[in-house]
C-alpha positions in Angstrom: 0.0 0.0 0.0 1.4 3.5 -1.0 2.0 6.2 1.2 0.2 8.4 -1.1 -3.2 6.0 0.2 -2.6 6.4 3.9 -2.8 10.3 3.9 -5.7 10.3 2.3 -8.7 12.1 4.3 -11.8 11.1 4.5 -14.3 13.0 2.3 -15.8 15.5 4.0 -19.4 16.5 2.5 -19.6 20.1 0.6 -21.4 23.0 2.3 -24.0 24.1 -0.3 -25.2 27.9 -0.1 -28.8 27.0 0.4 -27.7 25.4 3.3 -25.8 28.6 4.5 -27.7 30.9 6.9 -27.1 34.7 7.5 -26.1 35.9 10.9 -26.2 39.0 12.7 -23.1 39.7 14.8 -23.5 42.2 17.2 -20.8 44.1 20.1 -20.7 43.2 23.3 -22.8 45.1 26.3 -19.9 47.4 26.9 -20.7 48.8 23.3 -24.2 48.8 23.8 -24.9 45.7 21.9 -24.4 47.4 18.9 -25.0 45.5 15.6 -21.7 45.8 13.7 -22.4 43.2 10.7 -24.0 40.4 8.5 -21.9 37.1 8.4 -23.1 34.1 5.7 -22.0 30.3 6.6 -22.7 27.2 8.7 -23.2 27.4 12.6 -19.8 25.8 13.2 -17.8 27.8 10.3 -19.2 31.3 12.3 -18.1 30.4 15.9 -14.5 31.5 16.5 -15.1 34.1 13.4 -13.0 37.5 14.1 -14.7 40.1 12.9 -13.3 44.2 12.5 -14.9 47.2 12.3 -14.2 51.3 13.0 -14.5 53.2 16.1 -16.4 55.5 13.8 -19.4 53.1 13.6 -20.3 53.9 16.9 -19.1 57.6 17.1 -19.8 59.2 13.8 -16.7 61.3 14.0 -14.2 61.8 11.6 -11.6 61.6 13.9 -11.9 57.8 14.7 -11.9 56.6 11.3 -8.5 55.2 11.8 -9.2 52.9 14.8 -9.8 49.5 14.3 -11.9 47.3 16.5 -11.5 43.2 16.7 -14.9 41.5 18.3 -15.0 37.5 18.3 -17.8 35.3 18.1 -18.0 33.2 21.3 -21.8 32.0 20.9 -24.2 31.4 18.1 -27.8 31.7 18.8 -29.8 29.6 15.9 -33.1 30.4 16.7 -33.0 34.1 16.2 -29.7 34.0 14.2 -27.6 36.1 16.2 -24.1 35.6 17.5 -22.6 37.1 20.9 -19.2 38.6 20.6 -16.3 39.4 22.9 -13.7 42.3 23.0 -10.2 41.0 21.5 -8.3 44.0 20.7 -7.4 47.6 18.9 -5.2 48.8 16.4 -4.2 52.2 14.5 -4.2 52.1 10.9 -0.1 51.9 9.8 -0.6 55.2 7.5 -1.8 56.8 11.3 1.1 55.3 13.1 3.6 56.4 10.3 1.8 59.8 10.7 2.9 60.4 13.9 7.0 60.1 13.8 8.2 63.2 12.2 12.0 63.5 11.2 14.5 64.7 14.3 11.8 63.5 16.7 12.0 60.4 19.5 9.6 57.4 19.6 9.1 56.2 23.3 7.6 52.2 23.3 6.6 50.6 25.8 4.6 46.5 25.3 3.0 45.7 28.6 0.8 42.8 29.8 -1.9 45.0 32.1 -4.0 42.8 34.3 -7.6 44.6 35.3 -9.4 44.2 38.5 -11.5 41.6 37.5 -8.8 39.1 36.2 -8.9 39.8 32.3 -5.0 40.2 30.9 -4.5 42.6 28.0 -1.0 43.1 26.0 -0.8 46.8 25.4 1.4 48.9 23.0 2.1 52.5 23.4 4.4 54.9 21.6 4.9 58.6 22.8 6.9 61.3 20.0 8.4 64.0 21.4 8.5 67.6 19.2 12.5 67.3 18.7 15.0 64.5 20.0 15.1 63.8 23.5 18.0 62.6 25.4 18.1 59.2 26.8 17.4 59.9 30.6 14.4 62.1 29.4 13.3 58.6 26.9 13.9 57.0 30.5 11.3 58.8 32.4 8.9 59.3 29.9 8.3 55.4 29.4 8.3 55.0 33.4 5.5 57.6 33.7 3.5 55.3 30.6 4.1 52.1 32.9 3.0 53.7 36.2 0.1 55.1 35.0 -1.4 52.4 33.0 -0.3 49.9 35.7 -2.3 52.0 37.9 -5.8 52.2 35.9 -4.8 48.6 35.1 -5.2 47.2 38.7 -8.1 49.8 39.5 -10.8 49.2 36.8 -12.8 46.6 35.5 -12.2 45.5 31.8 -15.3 47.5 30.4 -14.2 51.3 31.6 -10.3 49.7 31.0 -11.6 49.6 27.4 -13.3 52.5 27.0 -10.2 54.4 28.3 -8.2 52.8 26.5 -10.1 52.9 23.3 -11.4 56.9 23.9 -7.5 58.5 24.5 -8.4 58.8 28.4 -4.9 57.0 29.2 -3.2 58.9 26.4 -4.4 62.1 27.8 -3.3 61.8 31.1 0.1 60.4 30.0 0.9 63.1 28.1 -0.5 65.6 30.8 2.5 64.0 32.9 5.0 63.5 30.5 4.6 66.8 29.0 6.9 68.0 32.1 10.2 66.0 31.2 9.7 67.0 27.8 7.2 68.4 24.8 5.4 65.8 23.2 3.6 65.9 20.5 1.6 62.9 20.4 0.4 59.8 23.1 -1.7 57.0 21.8 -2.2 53.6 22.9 -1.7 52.1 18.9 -2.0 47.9 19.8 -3.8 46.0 22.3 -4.8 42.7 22.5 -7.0 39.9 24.8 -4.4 37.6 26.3 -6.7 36.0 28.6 -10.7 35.7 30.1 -10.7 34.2 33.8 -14.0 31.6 33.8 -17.1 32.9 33.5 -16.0 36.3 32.7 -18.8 38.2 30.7 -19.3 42.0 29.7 -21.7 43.5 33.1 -22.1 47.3 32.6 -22.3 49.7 29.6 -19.4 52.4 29.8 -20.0 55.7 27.5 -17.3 57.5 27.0 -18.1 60.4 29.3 -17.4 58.2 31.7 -15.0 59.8 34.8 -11.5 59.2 35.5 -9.7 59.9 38.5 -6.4 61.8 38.0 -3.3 59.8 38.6 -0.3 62.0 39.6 3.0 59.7 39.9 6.5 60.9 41.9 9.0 62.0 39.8 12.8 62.3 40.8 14.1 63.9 37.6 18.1 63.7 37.3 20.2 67.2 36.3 20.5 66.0 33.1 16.5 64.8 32.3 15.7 68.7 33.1 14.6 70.4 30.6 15.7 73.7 29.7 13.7 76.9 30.5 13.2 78.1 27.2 11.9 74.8 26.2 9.7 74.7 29.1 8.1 77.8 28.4 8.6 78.6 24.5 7.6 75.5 23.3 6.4 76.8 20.1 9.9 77.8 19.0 10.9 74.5 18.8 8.5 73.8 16.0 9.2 76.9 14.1 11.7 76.6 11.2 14.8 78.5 11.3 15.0 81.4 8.3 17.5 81.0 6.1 20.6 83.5 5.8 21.0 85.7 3.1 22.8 85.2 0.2 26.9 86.6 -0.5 25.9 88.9 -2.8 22.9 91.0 -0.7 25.2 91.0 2.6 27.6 93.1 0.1 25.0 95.5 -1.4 24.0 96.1 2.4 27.5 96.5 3.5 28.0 98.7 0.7 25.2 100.9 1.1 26.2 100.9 5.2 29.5 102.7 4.2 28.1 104.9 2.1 25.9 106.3 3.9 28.8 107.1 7.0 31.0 108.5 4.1 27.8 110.8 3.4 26.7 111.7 6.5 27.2 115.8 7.4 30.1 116.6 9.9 28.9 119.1 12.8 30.9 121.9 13.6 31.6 120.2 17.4 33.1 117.7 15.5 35.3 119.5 13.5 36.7 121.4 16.3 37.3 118.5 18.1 39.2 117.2 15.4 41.3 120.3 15.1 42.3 119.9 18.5 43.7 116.4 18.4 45.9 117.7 15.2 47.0 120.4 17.2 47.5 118.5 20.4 50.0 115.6 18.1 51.5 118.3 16.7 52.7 120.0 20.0 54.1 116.2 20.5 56.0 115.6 18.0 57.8 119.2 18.6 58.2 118.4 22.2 60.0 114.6 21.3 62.2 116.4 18.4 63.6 119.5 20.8 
């Protein structure tokens, strides 16, 4: 018997579209059970099915049209052809991402696994870009403040306001409201996340808008002499995003030097002057008489 003959599967039987049914997946209750699309296939093809969408579908601004969110199906209702999904992640578009590093500018990362209060493990990825290059002390603070502070709403929060700040830009904002003071950043997003883990029986309990309240975290900082900023970059922070003019050309510095000289050359001499003048002639005169005699 050939080896070809042993590997052979058994023949499975073909799924034929009119025995396909259509189903209705919609978001989880910390979206509002929102209804985020129309799936075709068999009951066992849907289950496990990861399905995207945008954050605009349930804002309607412009703004969030570069968020993506990943819902999976964890239960398929037959009877009224609906499937339940859970919340498995986030990402930023990579034209976004690219978006936000400009030339001469740091990007701070930081990939943390963030455990919530009720037991749910998400991998998060943040990146923070400062207006110019920071130093490395200043790169070192910046990224402790991000792990202190999401560490901090981590171990504070259920997973359904965890998402919405995390989702919204409430962690971003506060980041950046920290950060700020080691050095001028000009963006803080969260880009990445991702569902490591569900503890048993763990199932979406409250709807969260995304008014929601946050408490303010403030975190200790022992800055070194050389993480300080400077004071002009402290306070003129705009300057630092202005371009620098360019210098004239060689040949305009010489017309203005030129015209500089003439007008000295043509300027009228007072009569002060002139006797004043008069007087140091006379005076290295009398000198030169006095060193001859």
């Amino acid at each position: 018997m050939s080896q070809k003959a042993r590997k052979r599967k058994p023949k499975t039987k073909k799924v034929l579209y009119k025995d396909k049914n259509w189903y209705t997946i919609s978001a989880p209750k910390s979206f509002n059970f929102k209804e985020i699309a129309d799936v075709i296939g068999v009951e066992n093809n849907v289950l496990g099915r990861v399905i995207e969408t945008l954050l605009y579908d349930f804002t309607n601004s412009y703004s969030d049209i570069s968020l993506k969110l990943s819902f999976k199906v964890i239960n398929v209702n037959e009877d009224p052809k609906k499937c339940e999904t859970v919340f498995v992640g986030h990402s930023y578009t990579n034209d976004y991402i690219r978006s936000l590093i400009g030339r001469g500018s740091s990007k701070i990362q930081i990939i943390l696994n963030l455990k919530t209060l009720d037991n749910y493990i998400f991998r998060v990825t943040m990146i923070c870009t400062t207006i110019k290059r920071a130093r490395n002390t200043q790169q070192i603070l910046i990224r402790k403040i991000m792990r202190e502070i999401l560490e901090e709403f981590a171990g504070s929060l259920n997973h359904e306001k965890f998402i919405v700040g995390m989702v919204y830009g409430e962690f971003q904002n506060q980041i950046q409201r920290v950060a700020k003071t080691i050095y001028p950043l000009s963006s803080s997003v969260i880009i990445k996340s991702k569902l490591i883990s569900i503890p048993e029986g763990g199932v979406d309990k409250e709807y969260v808008t995304k008014e929601e309240d946050f408490e303010i975290v403030e975190v200790p900082i022992k800055r070194s002499r050389k993480s300080e900023m400077r004071r002009t970059e402290r306070i003129n922070v705009k300057k630092l995003q202005r371009k620098t003019r360019r210098s004239p050309p060689t040949e305009t510095r010489k017309a203005v030097s030129a015209e500089e000289s003439k007008s000295e050359t043509s300027k009228p001499v007072s009569a002060e002057e002139s006797k004043s003048d008069t007087r140091k002639a006379v005076s290295a005169k009398e000198s030169e008489s006095e060193k001859t005699e």
